[in-house]
Backbone as CSV, one residue per row, in Angstrom:
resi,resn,N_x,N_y,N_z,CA_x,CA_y,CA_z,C_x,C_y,C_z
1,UNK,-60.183,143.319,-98.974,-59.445,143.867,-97.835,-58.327,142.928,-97.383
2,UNK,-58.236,141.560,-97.145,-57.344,140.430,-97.184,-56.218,140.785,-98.155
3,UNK,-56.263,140.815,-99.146,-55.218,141.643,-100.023,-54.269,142.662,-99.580
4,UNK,-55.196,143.405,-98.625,-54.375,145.013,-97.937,-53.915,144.677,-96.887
5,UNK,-54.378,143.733,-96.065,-53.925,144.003,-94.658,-53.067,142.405,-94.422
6,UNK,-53.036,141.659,-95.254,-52.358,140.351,-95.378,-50.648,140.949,-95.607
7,UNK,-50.319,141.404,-96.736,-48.851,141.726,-95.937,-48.282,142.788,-95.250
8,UNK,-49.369,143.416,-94.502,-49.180,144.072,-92.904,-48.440,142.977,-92.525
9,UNK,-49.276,142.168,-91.998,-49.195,140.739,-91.038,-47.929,140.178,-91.662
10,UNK,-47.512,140.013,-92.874,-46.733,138.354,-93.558,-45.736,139.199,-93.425
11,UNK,-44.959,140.121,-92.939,-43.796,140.759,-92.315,-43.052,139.588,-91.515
12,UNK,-43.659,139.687,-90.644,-43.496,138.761,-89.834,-42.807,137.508,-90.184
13,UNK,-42.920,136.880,-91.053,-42.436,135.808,-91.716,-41.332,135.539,-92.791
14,UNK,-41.214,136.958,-93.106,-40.230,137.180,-94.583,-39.517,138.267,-93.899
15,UNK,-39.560,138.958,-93.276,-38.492,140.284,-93.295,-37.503,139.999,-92.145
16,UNK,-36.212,140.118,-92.968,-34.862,139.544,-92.114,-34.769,140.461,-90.567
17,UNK,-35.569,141.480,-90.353,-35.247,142.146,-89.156,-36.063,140.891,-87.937
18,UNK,-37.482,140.446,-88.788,-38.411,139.273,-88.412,-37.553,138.530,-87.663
19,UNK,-37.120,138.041,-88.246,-36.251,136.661,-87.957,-35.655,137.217,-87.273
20,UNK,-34.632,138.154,-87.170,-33.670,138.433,-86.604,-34.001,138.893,-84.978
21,UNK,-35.422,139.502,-84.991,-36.003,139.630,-83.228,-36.215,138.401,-83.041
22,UNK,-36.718,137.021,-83.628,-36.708,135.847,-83.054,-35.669,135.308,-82.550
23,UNK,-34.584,135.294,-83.442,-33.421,134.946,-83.118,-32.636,135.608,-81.750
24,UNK,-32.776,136.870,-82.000,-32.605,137.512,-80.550,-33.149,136.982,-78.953
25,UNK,-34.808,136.356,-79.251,-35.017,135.949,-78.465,-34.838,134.520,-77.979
26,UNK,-33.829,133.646,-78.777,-33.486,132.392,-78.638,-34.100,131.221,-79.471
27,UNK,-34.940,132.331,-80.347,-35.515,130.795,-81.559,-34.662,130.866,-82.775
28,UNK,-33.595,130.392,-82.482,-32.943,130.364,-83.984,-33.654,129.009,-84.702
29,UNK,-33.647,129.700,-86.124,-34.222,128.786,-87.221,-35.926,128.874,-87.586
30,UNK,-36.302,129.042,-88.902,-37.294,129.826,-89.505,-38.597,128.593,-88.239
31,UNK,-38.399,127.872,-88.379,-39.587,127.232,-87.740,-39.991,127.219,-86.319
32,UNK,-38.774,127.228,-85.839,-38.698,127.961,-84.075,-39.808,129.183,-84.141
33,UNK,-39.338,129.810,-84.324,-39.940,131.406,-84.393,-41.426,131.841,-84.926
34,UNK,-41.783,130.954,-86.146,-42.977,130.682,-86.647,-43.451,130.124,-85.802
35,UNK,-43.413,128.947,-84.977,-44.425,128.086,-84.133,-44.520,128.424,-82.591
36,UNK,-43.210,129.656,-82.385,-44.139,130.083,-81.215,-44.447,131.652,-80.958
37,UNK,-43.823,132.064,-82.436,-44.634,133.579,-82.902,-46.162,133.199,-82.750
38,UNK,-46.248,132.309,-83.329,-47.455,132.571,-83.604,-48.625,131.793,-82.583
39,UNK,-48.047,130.504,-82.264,-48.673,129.926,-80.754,-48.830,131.119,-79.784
40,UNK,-48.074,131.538,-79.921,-47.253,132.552,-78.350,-48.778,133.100,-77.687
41,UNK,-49.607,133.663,-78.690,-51.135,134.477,-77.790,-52.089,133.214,-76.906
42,UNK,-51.509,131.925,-77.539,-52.438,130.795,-76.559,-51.950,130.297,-75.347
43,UNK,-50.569,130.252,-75.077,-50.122,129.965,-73.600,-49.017,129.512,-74.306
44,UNK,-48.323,128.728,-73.268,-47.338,127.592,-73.025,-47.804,126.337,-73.632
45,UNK,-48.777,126.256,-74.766,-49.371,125.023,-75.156,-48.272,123.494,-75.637
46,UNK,-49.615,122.420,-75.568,-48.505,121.311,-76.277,-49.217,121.682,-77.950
47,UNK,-48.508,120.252,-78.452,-49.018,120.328,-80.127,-50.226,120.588,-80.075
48,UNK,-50.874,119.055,-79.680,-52.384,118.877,-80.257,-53.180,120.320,-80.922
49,UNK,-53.066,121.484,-80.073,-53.930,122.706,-80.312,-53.643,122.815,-81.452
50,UNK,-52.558,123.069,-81.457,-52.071,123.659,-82.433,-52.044,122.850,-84.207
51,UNK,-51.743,121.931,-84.146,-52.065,120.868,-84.999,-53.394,121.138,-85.451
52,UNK,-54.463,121.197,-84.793,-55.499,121.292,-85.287,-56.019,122.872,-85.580
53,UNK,-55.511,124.117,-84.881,-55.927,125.437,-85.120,-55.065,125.866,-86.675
54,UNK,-53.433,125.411,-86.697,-53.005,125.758,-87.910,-53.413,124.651,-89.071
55,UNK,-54.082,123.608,-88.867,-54.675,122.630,-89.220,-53.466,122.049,-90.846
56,UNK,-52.848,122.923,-91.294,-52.318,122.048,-92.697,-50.959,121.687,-92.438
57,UNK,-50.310,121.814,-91.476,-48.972,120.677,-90.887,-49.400,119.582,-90.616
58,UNK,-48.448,118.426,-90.704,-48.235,117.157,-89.944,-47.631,117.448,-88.682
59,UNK,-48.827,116.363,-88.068,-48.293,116.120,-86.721,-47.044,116.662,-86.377
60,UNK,-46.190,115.810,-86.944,-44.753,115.273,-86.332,-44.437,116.785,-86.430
61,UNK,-44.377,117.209,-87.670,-43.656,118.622,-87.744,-43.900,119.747,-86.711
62,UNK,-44.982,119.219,-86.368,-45.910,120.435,-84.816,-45.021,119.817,-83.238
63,UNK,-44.930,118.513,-83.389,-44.316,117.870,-82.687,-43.622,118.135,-82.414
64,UNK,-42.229,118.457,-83.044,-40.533,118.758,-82.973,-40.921,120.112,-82.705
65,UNK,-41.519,121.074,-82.937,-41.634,122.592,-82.328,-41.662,122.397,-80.936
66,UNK,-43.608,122.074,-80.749,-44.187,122.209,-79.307,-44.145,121.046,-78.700
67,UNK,-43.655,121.224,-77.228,-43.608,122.300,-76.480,-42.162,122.905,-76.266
68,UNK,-41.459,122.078,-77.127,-40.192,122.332,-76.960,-39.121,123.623,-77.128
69,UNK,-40.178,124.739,-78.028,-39.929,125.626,-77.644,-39.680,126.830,-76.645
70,UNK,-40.696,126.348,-76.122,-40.684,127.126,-74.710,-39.763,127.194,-73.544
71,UNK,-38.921,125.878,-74.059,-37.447,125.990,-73.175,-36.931,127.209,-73.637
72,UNK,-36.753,127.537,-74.904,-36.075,128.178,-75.851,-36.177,130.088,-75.269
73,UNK,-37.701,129.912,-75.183,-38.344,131.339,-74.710,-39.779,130.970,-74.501
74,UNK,-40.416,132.195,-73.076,-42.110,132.108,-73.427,-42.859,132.486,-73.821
75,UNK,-43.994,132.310,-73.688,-44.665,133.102,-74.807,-44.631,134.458,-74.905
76,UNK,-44.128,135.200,-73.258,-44.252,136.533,-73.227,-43.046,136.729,-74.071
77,UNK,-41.980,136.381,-74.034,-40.460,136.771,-75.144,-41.352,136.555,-76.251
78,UNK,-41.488,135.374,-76.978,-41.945,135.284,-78.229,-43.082,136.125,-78.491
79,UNK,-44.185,136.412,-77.817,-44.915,137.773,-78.788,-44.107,138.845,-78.213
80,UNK,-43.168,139.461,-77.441,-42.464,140.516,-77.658,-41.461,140.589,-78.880
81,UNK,-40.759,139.540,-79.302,-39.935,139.045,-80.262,-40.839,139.473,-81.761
82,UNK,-42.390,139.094,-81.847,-42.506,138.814,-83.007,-43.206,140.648,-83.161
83,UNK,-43.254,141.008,-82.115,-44.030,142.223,-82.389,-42.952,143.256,-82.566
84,UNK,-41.621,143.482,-82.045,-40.756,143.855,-82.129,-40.227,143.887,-83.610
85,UNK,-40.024,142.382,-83.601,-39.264,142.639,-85.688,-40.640,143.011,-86.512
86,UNK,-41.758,142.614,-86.335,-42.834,143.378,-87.183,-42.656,144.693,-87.230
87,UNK,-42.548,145.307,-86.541,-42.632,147.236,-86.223,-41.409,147.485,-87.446
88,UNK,-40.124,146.934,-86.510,-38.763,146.831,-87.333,-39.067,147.073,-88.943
89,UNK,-39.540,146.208,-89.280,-39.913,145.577,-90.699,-40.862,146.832,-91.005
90,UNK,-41.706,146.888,-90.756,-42.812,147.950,-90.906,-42.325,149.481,-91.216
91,UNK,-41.379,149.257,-89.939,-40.547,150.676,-89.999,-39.794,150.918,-91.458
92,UNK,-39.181,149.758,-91.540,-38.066,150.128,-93.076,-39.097,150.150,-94.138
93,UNK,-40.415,149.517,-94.139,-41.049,149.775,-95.219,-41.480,151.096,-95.548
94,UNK,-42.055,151.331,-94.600,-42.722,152.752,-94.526,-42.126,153.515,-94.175
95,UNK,-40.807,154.415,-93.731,-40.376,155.423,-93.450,-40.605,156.292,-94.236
96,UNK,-41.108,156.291,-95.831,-41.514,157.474,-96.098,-42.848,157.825,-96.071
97,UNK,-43.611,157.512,-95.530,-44.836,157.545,-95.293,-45.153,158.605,-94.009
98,UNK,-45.999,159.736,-94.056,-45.843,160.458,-92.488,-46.656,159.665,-91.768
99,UNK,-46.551,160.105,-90.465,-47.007,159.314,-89.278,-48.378,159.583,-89.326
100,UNK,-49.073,160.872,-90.112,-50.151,160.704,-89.717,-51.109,159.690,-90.232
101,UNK,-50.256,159.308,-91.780,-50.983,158.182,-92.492,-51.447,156.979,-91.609
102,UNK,-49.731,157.150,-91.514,-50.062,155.515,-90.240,-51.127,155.375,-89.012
103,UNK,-51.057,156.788,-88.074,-52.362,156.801,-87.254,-53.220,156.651,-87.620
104,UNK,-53.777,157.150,-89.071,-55.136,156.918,-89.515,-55.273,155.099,-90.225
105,UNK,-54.575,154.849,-90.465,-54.988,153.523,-90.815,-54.756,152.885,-89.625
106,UNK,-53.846,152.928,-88.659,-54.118,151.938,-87.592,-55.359,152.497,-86.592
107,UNK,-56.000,153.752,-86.888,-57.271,153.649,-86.000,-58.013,152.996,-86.759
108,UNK,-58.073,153.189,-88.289,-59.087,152.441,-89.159,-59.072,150.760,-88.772
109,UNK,-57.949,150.387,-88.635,-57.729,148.920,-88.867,-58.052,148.527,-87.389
110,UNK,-57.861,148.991,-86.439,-58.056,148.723,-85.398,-59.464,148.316,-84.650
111,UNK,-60.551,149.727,-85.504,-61.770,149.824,-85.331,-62.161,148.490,-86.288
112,UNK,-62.045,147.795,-87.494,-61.859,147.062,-87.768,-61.862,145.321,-86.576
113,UNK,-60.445,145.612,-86.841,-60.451,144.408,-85.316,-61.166,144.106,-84.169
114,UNK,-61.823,145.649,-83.677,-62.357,145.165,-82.852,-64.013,144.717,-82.986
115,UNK,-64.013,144.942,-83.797,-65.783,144.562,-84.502,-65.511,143.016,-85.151
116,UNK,-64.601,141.961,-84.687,-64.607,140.796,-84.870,-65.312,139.590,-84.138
117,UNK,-65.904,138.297,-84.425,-66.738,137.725,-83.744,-65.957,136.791,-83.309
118,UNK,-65.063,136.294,-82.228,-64.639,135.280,-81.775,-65.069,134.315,-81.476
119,UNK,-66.307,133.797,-81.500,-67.107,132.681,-81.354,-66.515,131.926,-82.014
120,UNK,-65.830,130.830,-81.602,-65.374,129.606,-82.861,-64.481,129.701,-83.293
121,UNK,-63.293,130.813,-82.799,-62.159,131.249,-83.675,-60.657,131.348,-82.813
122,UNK,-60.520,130.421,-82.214,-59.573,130.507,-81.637,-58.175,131.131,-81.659
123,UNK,-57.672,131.019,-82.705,-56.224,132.434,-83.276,-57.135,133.806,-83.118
124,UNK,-58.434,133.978,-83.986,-58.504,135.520,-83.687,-58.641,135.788,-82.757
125,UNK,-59.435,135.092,-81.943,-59.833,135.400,-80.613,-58.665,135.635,-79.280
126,UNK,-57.642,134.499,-79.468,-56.369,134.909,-78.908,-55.972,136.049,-79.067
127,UNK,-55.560,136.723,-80.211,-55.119,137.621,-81.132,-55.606,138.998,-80.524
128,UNK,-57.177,138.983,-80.617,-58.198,139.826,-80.124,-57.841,140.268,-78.690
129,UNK,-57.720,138.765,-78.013,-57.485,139.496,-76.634,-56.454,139.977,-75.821
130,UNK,-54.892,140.201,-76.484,-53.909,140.734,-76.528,-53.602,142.820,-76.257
131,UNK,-53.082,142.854,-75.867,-53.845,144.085,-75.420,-52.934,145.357,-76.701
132,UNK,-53.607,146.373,-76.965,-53.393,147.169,-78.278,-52.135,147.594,-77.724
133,UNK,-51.460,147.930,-79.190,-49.965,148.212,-79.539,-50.067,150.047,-78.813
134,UNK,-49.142,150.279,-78.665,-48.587,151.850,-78.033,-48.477,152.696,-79.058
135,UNK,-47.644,151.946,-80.298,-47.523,153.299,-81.300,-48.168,152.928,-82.625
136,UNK,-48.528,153.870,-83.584,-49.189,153.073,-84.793,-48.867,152.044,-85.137
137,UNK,-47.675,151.479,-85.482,-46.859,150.687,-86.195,-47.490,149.208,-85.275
138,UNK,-47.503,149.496,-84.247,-47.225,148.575,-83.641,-49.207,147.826,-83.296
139,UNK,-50.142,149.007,-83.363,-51.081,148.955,-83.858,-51.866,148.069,-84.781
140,UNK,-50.877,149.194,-86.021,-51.409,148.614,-87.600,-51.134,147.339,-87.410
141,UNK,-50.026,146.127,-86.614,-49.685,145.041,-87.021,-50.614,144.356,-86.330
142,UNK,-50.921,144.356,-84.894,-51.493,143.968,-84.117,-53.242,143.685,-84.682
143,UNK,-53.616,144.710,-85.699,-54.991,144.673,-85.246,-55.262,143.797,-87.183
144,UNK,-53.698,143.795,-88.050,-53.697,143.220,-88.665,-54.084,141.530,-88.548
145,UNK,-53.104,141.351,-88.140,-52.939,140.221,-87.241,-54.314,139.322,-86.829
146,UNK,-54.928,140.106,-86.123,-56.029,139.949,-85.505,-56.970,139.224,-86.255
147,UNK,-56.912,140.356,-87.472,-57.855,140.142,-88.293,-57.497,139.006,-89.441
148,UNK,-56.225,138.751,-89.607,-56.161,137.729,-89.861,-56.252,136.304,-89.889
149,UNK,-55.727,136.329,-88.598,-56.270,135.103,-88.008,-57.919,134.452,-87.200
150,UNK,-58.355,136.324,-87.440,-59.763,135.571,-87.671,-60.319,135.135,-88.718
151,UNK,-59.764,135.682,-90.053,-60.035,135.112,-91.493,-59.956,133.889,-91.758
152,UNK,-58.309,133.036,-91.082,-58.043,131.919,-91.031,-58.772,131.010,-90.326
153,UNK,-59.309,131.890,-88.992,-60.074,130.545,-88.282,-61.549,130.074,-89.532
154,UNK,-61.993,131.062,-90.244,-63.417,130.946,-90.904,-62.839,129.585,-91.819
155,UNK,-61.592,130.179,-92.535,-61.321,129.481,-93.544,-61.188,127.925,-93.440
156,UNK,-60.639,127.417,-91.970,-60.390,126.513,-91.549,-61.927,125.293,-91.318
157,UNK,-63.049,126.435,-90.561,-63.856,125.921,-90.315,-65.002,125.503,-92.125
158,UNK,-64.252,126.348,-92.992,-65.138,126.159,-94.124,-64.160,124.758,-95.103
159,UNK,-63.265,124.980,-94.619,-62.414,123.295,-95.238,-62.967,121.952,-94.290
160,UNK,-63.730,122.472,-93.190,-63.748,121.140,-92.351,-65.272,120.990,-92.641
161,UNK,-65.930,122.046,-93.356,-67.276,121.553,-93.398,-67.396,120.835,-95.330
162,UNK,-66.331,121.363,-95.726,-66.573,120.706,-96.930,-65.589,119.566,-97.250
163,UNK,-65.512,118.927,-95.845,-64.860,117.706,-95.613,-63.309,117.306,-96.443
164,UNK,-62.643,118.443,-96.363,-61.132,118.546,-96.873,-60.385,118.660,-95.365
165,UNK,-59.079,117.274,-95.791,-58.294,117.392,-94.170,-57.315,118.130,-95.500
166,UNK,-56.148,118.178,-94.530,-55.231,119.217,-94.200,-54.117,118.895,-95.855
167,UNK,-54.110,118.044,-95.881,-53.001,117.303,-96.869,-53.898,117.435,-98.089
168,UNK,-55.532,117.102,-98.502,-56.179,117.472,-99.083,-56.736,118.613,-99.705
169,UNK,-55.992,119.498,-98.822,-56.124,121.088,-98.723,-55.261,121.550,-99.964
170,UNK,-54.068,121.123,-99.421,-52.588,121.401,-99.855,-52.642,120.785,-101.241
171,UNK,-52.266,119.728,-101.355,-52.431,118.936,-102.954,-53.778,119.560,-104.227
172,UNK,-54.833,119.838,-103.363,-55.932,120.410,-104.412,-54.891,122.284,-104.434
173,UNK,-54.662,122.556,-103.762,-53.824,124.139,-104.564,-52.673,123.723,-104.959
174,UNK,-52.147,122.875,-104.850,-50.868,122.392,-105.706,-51.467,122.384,-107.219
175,UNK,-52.414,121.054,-107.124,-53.190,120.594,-108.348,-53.658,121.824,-109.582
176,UNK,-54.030,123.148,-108.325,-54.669,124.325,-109.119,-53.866,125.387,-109.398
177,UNK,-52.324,124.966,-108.956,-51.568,125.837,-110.231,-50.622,127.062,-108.600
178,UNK,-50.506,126.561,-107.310,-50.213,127.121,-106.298,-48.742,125.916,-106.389
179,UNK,-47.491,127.053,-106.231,-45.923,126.427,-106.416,-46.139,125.298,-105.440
180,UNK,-45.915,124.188,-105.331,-45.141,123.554,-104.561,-43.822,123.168,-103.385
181,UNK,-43.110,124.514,-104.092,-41.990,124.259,-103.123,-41.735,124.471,-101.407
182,UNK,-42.891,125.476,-101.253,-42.997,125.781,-99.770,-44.013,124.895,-99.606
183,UNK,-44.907,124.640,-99.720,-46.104,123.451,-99.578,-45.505,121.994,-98.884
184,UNK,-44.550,121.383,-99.911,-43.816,120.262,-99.474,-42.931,120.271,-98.340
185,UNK,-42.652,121.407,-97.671,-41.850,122.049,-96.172,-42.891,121.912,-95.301
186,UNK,-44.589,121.091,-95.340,-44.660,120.864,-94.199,-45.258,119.326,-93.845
187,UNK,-44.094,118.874,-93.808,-44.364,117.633,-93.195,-44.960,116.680,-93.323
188,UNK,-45.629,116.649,-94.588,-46.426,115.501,-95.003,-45.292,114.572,-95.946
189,UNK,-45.684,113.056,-95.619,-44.105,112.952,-96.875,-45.264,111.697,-98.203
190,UNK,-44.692,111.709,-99.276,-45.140,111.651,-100.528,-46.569,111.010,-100.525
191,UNK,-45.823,109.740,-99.359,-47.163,108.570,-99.692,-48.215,109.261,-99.290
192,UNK,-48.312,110.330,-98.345,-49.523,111.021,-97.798,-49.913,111.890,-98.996
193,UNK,-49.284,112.063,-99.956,-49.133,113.073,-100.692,-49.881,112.468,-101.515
194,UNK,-49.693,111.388,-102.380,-50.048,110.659,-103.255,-51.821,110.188,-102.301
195,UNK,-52.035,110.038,-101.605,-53.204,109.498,-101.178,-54.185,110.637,-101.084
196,UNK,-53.692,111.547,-100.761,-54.512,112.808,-100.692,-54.739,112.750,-102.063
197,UNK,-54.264,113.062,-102.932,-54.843,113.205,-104.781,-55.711,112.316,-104.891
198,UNK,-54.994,111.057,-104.238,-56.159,109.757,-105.195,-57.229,109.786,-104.675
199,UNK,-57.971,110.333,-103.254,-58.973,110.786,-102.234,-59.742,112.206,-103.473
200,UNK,-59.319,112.917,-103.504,-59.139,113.979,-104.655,-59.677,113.173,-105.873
201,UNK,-59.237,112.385,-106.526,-59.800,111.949,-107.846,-60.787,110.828,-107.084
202,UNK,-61.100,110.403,-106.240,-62.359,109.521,-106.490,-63.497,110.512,-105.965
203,UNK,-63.277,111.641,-105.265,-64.458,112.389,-105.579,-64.843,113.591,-106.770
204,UNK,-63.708,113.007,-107.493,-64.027,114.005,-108.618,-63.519,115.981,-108.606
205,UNK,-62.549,115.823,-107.669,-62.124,117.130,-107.887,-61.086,117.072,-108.659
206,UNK,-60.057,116.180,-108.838,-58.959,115.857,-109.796,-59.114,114.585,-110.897
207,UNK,-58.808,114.875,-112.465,-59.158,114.001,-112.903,-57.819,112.954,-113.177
208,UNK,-58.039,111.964,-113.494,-57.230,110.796,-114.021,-55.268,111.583,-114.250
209,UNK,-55.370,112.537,-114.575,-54.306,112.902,-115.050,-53.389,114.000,-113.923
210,UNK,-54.336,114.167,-112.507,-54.752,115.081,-111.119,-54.474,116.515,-111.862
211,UNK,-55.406,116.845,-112.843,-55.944,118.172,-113.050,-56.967,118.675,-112.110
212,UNK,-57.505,119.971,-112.253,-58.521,119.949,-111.488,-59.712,119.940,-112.698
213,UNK,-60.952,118.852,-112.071,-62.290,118.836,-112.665,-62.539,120.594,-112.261
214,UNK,-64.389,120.395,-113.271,-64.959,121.651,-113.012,-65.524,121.456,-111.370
215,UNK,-65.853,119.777,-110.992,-66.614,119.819,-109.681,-65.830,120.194,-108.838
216,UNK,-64.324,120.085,-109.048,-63.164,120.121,-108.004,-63.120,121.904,-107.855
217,UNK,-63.208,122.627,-109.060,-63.168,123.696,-108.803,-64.279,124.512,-108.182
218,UNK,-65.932,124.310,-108.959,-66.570,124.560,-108.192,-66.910,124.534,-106.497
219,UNK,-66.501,123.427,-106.135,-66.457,123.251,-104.675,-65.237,123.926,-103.963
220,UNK,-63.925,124.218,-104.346,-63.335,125.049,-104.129,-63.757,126.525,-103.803
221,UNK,-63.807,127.304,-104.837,-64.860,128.312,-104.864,-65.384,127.977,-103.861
222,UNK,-66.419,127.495,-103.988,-67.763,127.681,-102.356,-67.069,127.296,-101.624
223,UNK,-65.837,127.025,-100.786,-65.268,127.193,-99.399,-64.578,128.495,-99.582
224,UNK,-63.867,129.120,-100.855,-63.724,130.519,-100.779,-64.457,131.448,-100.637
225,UNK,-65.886,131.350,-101.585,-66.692,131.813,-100.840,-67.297,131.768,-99.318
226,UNK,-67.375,130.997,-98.442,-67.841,131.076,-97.255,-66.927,131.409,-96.429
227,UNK,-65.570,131.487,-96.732,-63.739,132.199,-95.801,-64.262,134.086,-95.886
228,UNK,-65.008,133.624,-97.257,-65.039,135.876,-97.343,-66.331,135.820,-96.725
229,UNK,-67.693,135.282,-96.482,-68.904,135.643,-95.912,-68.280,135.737,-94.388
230,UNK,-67.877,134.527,-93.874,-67.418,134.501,-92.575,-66.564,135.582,-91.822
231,UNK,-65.771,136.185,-93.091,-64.831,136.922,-92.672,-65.351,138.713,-93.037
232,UNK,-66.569,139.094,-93.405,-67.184,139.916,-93.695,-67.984,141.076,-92.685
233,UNK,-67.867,140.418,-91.176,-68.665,141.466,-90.591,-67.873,142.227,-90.044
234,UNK,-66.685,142.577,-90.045,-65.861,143.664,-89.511,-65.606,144.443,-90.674
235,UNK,-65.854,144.380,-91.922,-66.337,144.989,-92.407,-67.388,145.821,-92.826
236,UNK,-68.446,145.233,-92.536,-69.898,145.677,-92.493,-70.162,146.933,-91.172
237,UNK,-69.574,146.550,-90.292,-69.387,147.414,-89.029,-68.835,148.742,-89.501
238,UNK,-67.806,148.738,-90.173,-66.813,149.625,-90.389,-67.610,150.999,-91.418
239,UNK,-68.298,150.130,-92.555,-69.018,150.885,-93.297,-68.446,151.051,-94.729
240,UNK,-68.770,151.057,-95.722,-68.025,151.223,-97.037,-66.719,152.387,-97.121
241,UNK,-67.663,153.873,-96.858,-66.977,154.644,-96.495,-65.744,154.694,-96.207
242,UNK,-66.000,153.676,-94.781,-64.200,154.171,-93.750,-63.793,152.603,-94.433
243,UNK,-64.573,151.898,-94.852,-63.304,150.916,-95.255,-62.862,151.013,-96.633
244,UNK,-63.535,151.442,-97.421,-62.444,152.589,-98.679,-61.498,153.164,-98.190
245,UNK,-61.590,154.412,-97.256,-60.370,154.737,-97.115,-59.139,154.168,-96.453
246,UNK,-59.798,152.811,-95.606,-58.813,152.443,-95.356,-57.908,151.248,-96.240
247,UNK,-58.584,150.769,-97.161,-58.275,150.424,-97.864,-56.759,151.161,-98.963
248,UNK,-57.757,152.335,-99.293,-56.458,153.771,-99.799,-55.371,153.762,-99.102
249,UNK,-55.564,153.974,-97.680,-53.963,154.236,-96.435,-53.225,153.005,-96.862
250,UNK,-53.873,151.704,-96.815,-52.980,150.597,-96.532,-52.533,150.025,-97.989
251,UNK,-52.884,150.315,-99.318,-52.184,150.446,-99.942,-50.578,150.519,-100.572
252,UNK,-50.121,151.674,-99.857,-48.398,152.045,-100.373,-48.016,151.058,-99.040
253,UNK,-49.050,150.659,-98.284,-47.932,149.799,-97.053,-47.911,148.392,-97.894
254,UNK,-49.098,147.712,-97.933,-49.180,146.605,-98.540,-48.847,146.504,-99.802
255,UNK,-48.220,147.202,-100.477,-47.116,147.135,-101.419,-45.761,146.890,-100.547
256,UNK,-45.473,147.850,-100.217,-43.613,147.682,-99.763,-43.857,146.217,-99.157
257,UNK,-44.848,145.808,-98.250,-44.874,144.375,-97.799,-44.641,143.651,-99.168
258,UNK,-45.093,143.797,-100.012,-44.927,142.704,-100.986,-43.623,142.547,-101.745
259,UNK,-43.036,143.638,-101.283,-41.034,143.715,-101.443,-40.158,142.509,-101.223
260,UNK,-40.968,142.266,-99.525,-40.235,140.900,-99.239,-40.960,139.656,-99.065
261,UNK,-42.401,139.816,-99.419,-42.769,138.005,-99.557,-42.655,137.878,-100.966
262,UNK,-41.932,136.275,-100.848,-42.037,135.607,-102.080,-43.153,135.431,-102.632
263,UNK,-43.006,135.846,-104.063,-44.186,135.567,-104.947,-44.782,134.036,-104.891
264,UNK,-43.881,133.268,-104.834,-44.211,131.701,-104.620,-44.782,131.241,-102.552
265,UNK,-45.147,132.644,-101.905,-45.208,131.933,-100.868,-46.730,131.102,-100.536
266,UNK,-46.675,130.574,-99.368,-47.566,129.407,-99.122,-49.184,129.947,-98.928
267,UNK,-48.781,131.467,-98.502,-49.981,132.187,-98.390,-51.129,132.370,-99.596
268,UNK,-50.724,132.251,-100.476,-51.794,132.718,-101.670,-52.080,133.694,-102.090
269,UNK,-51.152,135.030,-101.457,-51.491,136.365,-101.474,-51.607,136.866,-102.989
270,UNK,-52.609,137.642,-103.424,-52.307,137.485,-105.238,-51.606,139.080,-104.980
271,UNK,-50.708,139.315,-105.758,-49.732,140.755,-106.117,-51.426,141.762,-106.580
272,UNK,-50.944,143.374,-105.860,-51.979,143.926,-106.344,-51.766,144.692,-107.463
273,UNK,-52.785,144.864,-107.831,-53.143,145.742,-109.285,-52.503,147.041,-109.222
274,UNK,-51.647,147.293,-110.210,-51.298,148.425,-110.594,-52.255,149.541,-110.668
């Protein structure tokens, strides 16, 4: 389901109308807009939160955002901003799609969202408590969203239990064959780079040459596995049934999304099956 409803959400980040409601609202420049798109459901915050909820930036780079954005706009502009070019974006994808499709997957996705466990999850839970979109579009993104960033909080908490920091994160999917070029855009600079691997090869997830071992991969795996257990009961709620079909609706959307994210982006999203 992460597959389907992941570039609902990654609109937001790639589609020039995106940017262009940020920009409207006074965050010019891709990182403005990202750090308080997406802060925006927690308050007026400083870094620290945030540093640790998006957990794979450097400091500094969280630094030069927050709080300094908020001169810029507050959080109420910035989630009007980011929900605005989402729809936008949404809209040009899907215009041929009838509306009733869209109602039915944003009640599906919605019912979805709200069968999420916020205990421990600070983005979803923000996310969660945002109040529902007016028209499908605005819906489908919202309850996307939601659910995303409750995926992320699991994922986060399953890298911190299998004792991977943030830079360690990054270099082991470099190592496993994930581009580099957006990776190195956040803020870590080499020597951190280089220490994270060699941390990496003395426990045996990268070998001598920073391939990945089988232990490096196996243990990988089992934090992917525990991102999908964690992230599994809003599904279970939903029922096979309605989450087949919603799976079906969101389909031709989560294609056209994949129009405009880069194949190389930081997300991991894999292209779906023909």
């Amino acid at each position: 389901m992460w597959t389907h409803y992941e570039p609902v959400h990654a609109v937001t980040y790639f589609h020039p109308r995106a940017r262009a409601a940020y920009e409207a609202a006074g965050l010019r420049g891709y990182w403005r807009g990202y750090f308080a798109g997406r802060t925006a459901p927690l308050g007026p915050i400083d870094a620290a939160p945030v540093i640790a909820a998006f957990f794979n930036f450097a400091p500094p780079m969280v630094t030069r955002a927050l709080p300094a954005v908020w001169r810029l706009a507050t959080p109420q502009e910035a989630l009007r901003a980011r929900l605005t070019g989402a729809v936008q974006a949404l809209a040009e994808l899907t215009y041929e799609l009838p509306e009733s499709h869209l109602v039915e997957a944003a009640d599906l996705l919605e019912a979805a969202a709200g069968s999420v466990e916020t205990a421990g999850r600070v983005l979803g839970a923000a996310n969660a408590a945002l109040p529902l979109g007016e028209y499908p579009l605005a819906r489908l993104w919202q309850a996307a969203t939601t659910l995303r960033e409750h995926r992320g909080d699991g994922h986060v908490a399953a890298l911190v239990a299998a004792d991977l920091d943030p830079v360690e994160t990054l270099a082991w999917r470099v190592a496993a064959g994930m581009s580099a070029h957006n990776l190195l855009g956040r803020g870590w600079d080499e020597a951190q780079w280089g220490a994270a691997r060699e941390r990496l090869q003395s426990r045996d997830w990268l070998d001598r040459d920073g391939e990945p071992t089988e232990r490096g991969r196996t243990g990988f795996q089992a934090v992917e596995d525990a991102t999908d257990e964690a992230a599994a009961r809003p599904w279970r709620a939903l029922g096979p049934d309605r989450t087949d079909r919603l799976r079906e609706l969101l389909d031709p959307i989560a294609r056209a999304g994949h129009t405009v994210i880069p194949v190389d982006s930081p997300i991991g999203l894999p292209t779906l099956e023909a």
